[in-house]
Structures are given as structure tokens and as C-alpha cells.
NUKEDREN-954215 format. One record per residue (C-alpha): residue in one letter; x, y, z. Coordinates in steps of 0.25 Angstrom, whole numbers, padded with zeros to 4 digits, always signed. Each point is the difference from the previous one (the first is absolute). Example, Ala and Ser with C-alpha at 12.3 -4.5 7.8 and 13.67 -1.06 7.14 Angstrom:
A+0049-0018+0031S+0006+0014-0002
END
This chain:
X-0193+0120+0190X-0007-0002-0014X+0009+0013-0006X+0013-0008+0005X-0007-0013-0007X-0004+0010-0012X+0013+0005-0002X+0008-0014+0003X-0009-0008-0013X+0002+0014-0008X+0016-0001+0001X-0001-0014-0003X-0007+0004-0014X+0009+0012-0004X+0010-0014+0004X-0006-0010-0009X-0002+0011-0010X+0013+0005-0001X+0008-0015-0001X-0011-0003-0011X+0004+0014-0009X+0016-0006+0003X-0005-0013-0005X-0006+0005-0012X+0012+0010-0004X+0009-0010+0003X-0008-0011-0011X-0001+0012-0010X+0015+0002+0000X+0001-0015-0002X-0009+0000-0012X+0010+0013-0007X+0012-0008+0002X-0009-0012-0005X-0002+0008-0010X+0016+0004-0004X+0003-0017-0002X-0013-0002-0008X+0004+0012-0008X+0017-0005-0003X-0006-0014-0002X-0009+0005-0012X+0009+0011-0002X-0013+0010+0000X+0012+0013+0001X-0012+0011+0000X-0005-0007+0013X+0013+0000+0006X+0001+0013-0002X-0012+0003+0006X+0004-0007+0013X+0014+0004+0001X+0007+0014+0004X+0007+0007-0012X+0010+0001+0011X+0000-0012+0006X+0011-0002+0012X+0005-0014-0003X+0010-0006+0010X+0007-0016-0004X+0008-0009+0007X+0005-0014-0007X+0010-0002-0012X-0001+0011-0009X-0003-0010-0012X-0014-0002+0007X-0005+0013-0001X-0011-0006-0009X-0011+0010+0006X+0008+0011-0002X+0003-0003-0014X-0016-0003-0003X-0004+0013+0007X+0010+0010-0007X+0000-0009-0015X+0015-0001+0000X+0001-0014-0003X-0013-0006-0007X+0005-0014+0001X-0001+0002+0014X-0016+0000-0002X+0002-0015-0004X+0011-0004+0009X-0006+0001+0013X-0015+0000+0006X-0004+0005+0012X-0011-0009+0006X-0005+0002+0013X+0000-0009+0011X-0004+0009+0011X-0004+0014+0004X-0001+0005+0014X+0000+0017+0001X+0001+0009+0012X-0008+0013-0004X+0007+0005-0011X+0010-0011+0000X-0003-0012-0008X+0010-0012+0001X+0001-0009-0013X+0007-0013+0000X+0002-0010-0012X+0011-0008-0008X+0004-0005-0012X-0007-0014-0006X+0012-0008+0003X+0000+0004+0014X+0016+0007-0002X-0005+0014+0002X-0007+0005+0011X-0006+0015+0001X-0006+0009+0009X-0005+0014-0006X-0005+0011+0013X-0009+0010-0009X-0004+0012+0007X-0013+0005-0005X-0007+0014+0002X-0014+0005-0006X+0001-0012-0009X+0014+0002-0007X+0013-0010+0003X+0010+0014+0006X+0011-0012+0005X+0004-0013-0004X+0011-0007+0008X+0004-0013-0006X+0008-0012+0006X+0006-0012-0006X+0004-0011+0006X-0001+0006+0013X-0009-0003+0011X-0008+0013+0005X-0005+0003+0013X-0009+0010+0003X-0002+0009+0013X-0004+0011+0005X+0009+0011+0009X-0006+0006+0011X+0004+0006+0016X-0002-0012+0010X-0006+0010+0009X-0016+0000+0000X-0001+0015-0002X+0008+0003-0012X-0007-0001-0015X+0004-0010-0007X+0007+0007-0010X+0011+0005+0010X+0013-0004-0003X+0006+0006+0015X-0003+0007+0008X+0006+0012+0007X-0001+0007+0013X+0000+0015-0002X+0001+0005+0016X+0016-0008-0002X+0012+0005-0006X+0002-0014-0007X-0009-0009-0007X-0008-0010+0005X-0004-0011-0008X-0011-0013+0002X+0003-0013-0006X-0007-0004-0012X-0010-0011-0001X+0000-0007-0014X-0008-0010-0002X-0001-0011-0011X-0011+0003-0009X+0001-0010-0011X+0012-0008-0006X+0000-0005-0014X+0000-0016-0001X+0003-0003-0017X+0014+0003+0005X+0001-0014+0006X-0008-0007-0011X+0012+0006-0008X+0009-0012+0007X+0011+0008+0001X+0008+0011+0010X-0004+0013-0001X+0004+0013+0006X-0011+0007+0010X-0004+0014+0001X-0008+0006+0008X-0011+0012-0004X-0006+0010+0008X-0013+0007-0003
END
């Protein structure tokens, strides 16, 4: 009985210990994307750099003419470092996703920016522009199958056999409706 007890508070810590190194990558990937907006505000390029992948995978949806952080990124229109500011008004991540949200200071453009982070770099940055974002997370609805399983397929049948997927709502960006206006909504999966 005291080996069962034994190995019952040991999972507990291997628990606790693993939700607090998720908890602490997750606030360091905050602090790099952090880091990108106080780097474009001071327009500190060498840190940008630093923080940034040459190769950077950058994906936009809004009016083109608001493509101010692609313009700030790749120097192309150096009044756009004056123009706009990104501040902002919240961050939430998930792992290597962090969810940045903001708008302009006459509250007429609302942004949300989903960084994706790995060993310290911004690899991905998806931006939306007057659009409200919700964020979920695809998984099979059946308790056996990883999380990461988009179907899932029987192989002692001639035809596939899929499992309906479960997608909940992880977080919804709010500056949207502070914006006062109607948006188009998208929804991202991670």
C-alpha cells in the first residue's frame, strides 16, 4: 500500500513539474515577442534581428494598406515606422504560440499578431486586422488518440474510417469589439 501511495504523490510531482516548465516556456516566449514590440517602438534593428528568423514565414489578413508590420520588418517604407505603433493590450500563448492583441490610439484599428516562437527566435508571425481571431485546438474526440490526430483510420478495412473532431475554444481576441465596428471572424487552429 505505501508503494502505490509512493508512486501516486511521485506522478503528482512529475505533474506539477511538468505544468510548471510549460508555464515558464510559455512566459519566456512572451518575454521574446515582448521584446520584438519594444525593439519596433525604439527602432533597436540589431535586436530585431536577433529575435527574428532571416526567414521568417509571415502570413497577413486585412487591407493591404495596413501592412505596417511587414513594412517595419522588411524597411520598405520607413514612414511606416512613424505611421503606426504596435502596443500591446494583451498576451496569452500556448506553448510555442503567443497571441498578441492591440489597436491603434483612436481605437479604429484593431490587431491581433499569433507569433510562433522556437529556442528563442519569432520562425511565424500571423497578423489580423480588423478581424476577430478565435483560437482552438484540433484534436480526435475519441480518448485514445493523440491530440495531434487529425483522423483517424482503420486499417483491418478496405475504406477509411474517420472520428469526429473536438475543437475547443482556447481564447478569442476582445480589442475587436472595443473597435465599435463589424469585423470578419477567423478561426485558427494550433
Amino acid at each position: 500500500m505505501q508503494h502505490n501511495s509512493f508512486l501516486l504523490k511521485n506522478n503528482r510531482n512529475k505533474l506539477a513539474n511538468s505544468q510548471e516548465i510549460l508555464e515558464e516556456t510559455d512566459f519566456s516566449n512572451q518575454r521574446v515577442v515582448l521584446a520584438l514590440y519594444e525593439a519596433l517602438s525604439s527602432h533597436d534593428v540589431a535586436t530585431v534581428h536577433q529575435i527574428v528568423a532571416p526567414d521568417l514565414e509571415w502570413w497577413f489578413h486585412g487591407p493591404p494598406s495596413h501592412q505596417f508590420l511587414m513594412r517595419l520588418l522588411t524597411g520598405t517604407d520607413p514612414a511606416s515606422a512613424t505611421s503606426f505603433r504596435f502596443v500591446p493590450q494583451s498576451i496569452t500563448s500556448f506553448g510555442p504560440t503567443v497571441l498578441v492583441e492591440g489597436c491603434d490610439h483612436v481605437l479604429s484599428i484593431s490587431w491581433v499578431h499569433a507569433c510562433t516562437v522556437s529556442d528563442g527566435i519569432i520562425t511565424q508571425i500571423r497578423e489580423y486586422f480588423n478581424t476577430s481571431l478565435t483560437v482552438t485546438r484540433l484534436r480526435n474526440s475519441g480518448p485514445s488518440s493523440p491530440p495531434s490526430d487529425l483522423t483517424s483510420t482503420s486499417s483491418s478495412s478496405s475504406t477509411a474510417a474517420t472520428t469526429p473532431l473536438h475543437c475547443p475554444s482556447l481564447w478569442e481576441s476582445s480589442v475587436s469589439s472595443r473597435v465599435g465596428k463589424s469585423v470578419p471572424g477567423l478561426v485558427l487552429a494550433i
